[in-house]
C-alpha positions in Angstrom: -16.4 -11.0 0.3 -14.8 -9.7 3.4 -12.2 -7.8 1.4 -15.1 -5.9 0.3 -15.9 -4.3 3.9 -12.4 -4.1 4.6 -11.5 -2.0 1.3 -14.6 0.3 2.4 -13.7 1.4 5.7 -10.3 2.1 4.8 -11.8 4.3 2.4 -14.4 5.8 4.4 -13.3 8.8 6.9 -12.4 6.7 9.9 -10.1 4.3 7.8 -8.2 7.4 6.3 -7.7 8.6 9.8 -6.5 5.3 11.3 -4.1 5.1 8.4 -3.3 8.5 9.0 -2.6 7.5 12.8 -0.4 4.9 11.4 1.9 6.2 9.6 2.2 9.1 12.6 2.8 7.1 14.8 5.8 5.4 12.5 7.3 8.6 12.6 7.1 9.4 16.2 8.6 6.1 17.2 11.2 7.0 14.5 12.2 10.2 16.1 12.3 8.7 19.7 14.7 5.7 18.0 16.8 8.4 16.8 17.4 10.7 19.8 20.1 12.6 19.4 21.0 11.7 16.2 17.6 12.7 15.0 18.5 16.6 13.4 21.2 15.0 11.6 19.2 12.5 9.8 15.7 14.0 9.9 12.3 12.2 8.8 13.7 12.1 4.8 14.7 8.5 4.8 11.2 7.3 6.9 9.2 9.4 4.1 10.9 8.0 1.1 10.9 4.2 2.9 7.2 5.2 2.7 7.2 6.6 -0.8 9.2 3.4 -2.5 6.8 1.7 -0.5 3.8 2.7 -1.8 5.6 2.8 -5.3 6.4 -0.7 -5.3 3.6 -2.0 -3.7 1.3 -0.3 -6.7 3.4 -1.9 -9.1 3.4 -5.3 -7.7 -0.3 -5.3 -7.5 -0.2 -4.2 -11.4 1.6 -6.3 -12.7 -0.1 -9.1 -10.9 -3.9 -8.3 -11.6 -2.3 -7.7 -15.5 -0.7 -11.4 -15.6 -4.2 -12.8 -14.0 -6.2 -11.4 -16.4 -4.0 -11.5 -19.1 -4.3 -15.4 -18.7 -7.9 -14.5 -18.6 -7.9 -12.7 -21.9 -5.8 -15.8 -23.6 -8.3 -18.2 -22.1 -11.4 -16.6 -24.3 -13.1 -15.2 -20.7 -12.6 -11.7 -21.3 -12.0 -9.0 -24.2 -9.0 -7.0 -24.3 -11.3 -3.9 -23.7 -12.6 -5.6 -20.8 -9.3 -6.5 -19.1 -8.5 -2.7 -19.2 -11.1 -1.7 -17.8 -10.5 -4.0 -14.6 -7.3 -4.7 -14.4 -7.0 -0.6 -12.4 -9.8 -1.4 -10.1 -8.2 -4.5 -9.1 -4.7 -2.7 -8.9 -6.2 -0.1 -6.0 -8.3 -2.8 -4.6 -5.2 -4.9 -3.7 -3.2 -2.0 -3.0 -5.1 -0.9 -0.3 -5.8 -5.0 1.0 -1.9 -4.8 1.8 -1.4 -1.3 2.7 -2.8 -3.4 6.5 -0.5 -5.4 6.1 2.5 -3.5 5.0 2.4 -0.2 7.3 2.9 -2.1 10.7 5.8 -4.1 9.2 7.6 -0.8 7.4 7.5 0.4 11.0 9.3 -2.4 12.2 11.4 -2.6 9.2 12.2 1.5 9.5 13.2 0.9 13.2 16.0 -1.6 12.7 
């Protein structure tokens, strides 16, 4: 699956770095957007765009590997032990899937 490879070099050093670089950069092309007004506002409303963010993307991806294999559970293909014990693999696996997608467009989204 290429999800597999992807989920793996985000994980590995490089990935962490280029995320790192990511979310940097948000914040540098925050401050030049800002200018002057930049000491009065400050990077506190970037970092906690970031932190619901992340927050709500984790909970999203919860509650929809849960319903999947909830379904899954009600359909005889899995134990209830089982579910648990996949459905926060599946969480952090989607979670980081969509952190590609949804750091470039908090950017744009921050910068409005």
């Amino acid at each position: 699956m290429a999800g597999d490879w992807t989920v793996y070099w985000l994980t590995s050093g490089f990935g962490l770095i280029l995320i790192g670089a990511a979310i940097g950069l948000a914040f540098m092309i925050w401050r030049a957007m800002l200018g002057a007004d930049f000491p009065v506002i400050g990077f506190k409303p970037l970092a906690l765009a970031y932190l619901y963010a992340g927050i709500g993307l984790v909970g999203t991806n919860f509650v929809g590997c849960y319903m999947d294999f909830s379904n899954r559970v009600a359909d005889g293909l899995l134990s209830e032990h089982q579910r648990w014990s996949i459905v926060p693999g599946w969480t952090i696996y989607a979670t980081i899937l969509l952190l590609v997608v949804v750091l470039p467009f908090l950017v744009l989204v921050g910068c409005q």
